[in-house]
N, C-alpha and C positions, 0 to 999 in steps of 0.2 A: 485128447490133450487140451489145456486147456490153454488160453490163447490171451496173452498178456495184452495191456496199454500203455504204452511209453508215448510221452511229451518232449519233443524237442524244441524249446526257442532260443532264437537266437536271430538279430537283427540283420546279419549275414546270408543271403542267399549258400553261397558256396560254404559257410559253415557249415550250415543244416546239411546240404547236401552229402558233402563228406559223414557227415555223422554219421545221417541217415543210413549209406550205403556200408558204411563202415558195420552199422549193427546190424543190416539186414545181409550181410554174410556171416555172422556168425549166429543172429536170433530169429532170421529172418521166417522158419516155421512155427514159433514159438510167439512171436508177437507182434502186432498191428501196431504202427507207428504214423503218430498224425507231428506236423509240424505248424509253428505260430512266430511270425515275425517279430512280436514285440509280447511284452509282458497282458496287455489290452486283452490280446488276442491268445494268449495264455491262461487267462482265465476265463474268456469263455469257452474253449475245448474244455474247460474243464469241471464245466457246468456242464455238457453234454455228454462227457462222455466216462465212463468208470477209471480212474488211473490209477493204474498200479506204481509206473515211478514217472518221474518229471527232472527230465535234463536241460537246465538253463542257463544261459549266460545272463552274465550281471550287467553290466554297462550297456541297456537298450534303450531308445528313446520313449518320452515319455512315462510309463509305466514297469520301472526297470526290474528286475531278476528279484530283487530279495521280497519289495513289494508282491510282484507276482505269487513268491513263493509265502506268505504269509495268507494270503488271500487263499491258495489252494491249501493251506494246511487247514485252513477252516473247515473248508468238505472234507477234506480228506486225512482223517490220524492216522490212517497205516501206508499212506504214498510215502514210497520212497522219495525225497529231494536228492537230485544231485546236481551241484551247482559247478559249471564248464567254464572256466576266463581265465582270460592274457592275463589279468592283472593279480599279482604275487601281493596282495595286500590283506594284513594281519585284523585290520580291523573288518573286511570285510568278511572274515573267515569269524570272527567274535560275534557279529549279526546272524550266519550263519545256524548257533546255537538254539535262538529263539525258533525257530521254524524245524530245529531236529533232522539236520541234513545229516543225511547216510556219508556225504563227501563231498571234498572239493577240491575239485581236478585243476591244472593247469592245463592251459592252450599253450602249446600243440601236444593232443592228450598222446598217450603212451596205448595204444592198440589194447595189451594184456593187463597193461590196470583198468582200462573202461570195462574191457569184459567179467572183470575179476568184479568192480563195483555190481554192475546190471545184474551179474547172478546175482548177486548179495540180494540185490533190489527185490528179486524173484522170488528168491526163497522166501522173505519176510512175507513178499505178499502172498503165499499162502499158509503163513502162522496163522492160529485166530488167538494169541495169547492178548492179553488187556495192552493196550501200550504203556510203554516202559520209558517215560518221561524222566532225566534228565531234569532238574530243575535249580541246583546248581548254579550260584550267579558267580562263580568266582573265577575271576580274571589273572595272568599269570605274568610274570616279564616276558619280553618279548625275545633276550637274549639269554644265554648260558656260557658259564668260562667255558673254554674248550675240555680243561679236566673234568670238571662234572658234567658237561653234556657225556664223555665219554662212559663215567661210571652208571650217568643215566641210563646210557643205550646197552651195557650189560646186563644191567636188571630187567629191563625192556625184552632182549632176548632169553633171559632164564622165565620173567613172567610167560611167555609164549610157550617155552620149553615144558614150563610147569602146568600148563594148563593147556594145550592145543584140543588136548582129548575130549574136553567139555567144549559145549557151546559156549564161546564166548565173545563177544563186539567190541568198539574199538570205545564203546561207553563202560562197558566192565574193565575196561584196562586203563580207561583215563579216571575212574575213579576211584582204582588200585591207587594210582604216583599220586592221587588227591590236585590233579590236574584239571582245567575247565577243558570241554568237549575240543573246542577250538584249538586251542594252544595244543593241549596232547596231539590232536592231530597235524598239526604245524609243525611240532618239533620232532617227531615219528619221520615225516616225512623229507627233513631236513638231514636225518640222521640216516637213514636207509636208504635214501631214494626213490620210495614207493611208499605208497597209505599201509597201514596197517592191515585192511584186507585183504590186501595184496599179498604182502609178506606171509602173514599167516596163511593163504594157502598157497603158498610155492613150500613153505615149510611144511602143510600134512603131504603136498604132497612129494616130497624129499622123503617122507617118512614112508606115506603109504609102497612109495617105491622099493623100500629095504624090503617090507615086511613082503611084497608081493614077491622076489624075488628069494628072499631066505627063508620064508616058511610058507606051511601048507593051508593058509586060511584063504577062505574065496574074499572073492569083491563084496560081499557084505560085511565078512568080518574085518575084513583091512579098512573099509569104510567107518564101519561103528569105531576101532581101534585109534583110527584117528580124526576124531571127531565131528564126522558128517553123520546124522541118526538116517539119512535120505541118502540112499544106494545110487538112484538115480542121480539124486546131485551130485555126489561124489565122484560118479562115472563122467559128467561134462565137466567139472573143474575139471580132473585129471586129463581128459582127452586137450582141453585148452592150453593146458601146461607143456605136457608131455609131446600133441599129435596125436596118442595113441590112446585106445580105450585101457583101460585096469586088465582085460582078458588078454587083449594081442599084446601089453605089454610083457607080462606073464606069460606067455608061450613063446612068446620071439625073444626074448632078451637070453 
């Protein structure tokens, strides 16, 4: 099995802390986790060492989160960024774009959306597809009337409905609504309560759950059916959703 690197800084002893424990009960055979108090010291783990994704907070002294996170995109095009802070602010989610962040959580994160991102982070890092850059400078309001946010978030869900079965990310969908990376993700998350990663797999797996209990396809076909081409991934999404693997759910339900 092959044995991930994740980056956690954050200026907070007891931040990291938490993190840390927090992904090493759910990732903790899957990958090696180094930690960096300040952005300084973020980029030299990250000269040492191969990373697959890098979780940061923004507000650290001296050499802060986004800086960090430009410097490491330099080594690294296919590291996952995922940028972790208190601070709900639009422009720093617009900065965000430059560096190709996978997400950006708020503090105090949500247990099942970290884990929902870190797969995400996972999987990509075993793509070897060219990266798929975004370049895109276009900026959006930062508000919506409540009626069209509303008819937004229908279309929002039938594009999901209409597409779960393909691979799809949360840049294929913010360049559907012809939204900048940022804002799509801002207002997605405004509207649901959860990133679009999230969303979309608590929805395949809503779906993989019909098909496993109403018809006779095994866990690969209920997996390809709803859009994981990776058996194995599809089996730890669903087991994080559910508790329960795609098998015992299928035999005990």
């Amino acid at each position: 099995m092959r044995q991930y690197q994740i980056l956690i800084a954050d200026d907070e002893q007891i931040e990291r802390l938490v993190l840390r424990t927090t992904l090493e009960k759910h990732f903790s055979e899957q990958c090696t986790i180094y930690e960096a108090k300040n952005g300084k010291e973020a980029i030299a783990v990250a000269r040492e060492k191969q990373l697959d994704a890098v979780i940061l907070d923004i507000e650290m002294p001296g050499i802060d989160g986004l800086q960090a996170a430009e410097e490491i995109r330099k080594m690294y095009s296919r590291c996952s960024i995922i940028f972790l802070t208190a601070f709900d602010d639009f422009g720093y989610a617009k900065k965000a774009i430059s560096v190709r962040a996978l997400d950006y959580l708020l503090k105090p994160f949500n247990e099942s959306e970290l884990f929902a991102v870190v797969e995400e982070a996972l999987r990509i890092a075993d793509e070897v597809k060219p990266d798929n850059v975004n370049a895109r400078n276009k900026y959006d309001s930062d508000e919506l009337e409540g009626g069209r946010q509303a008819a937004i978030a229908e279309k929002m869900k039938e594009y999901i409905e209409d597409n779960y079965v393909r691979e799809i990310s949360m840049q294929d969908a913010a360049s559907f609504f012809g939204y900048s990376d940022a804002y799509f993700c801002k207002l997605f998350k405004q509207t649901f309560g959860k990133s679009f990663i999230t969303y979309l797999a608590d929805y395949r797996v809503e779906k993989a759950k019909e098909l496993l209990l109403k018809t006779d396809k095994n866990v690969r076909e209920v997996s390809e059916a709803v859009g994981y081409q990776d058996a194995n991934y599809f089996a730890k999404v669903f087991k994080r959703v559910t508790g329960k693997s795609p098998s015992e759910y299928k035999n005990k339900e």
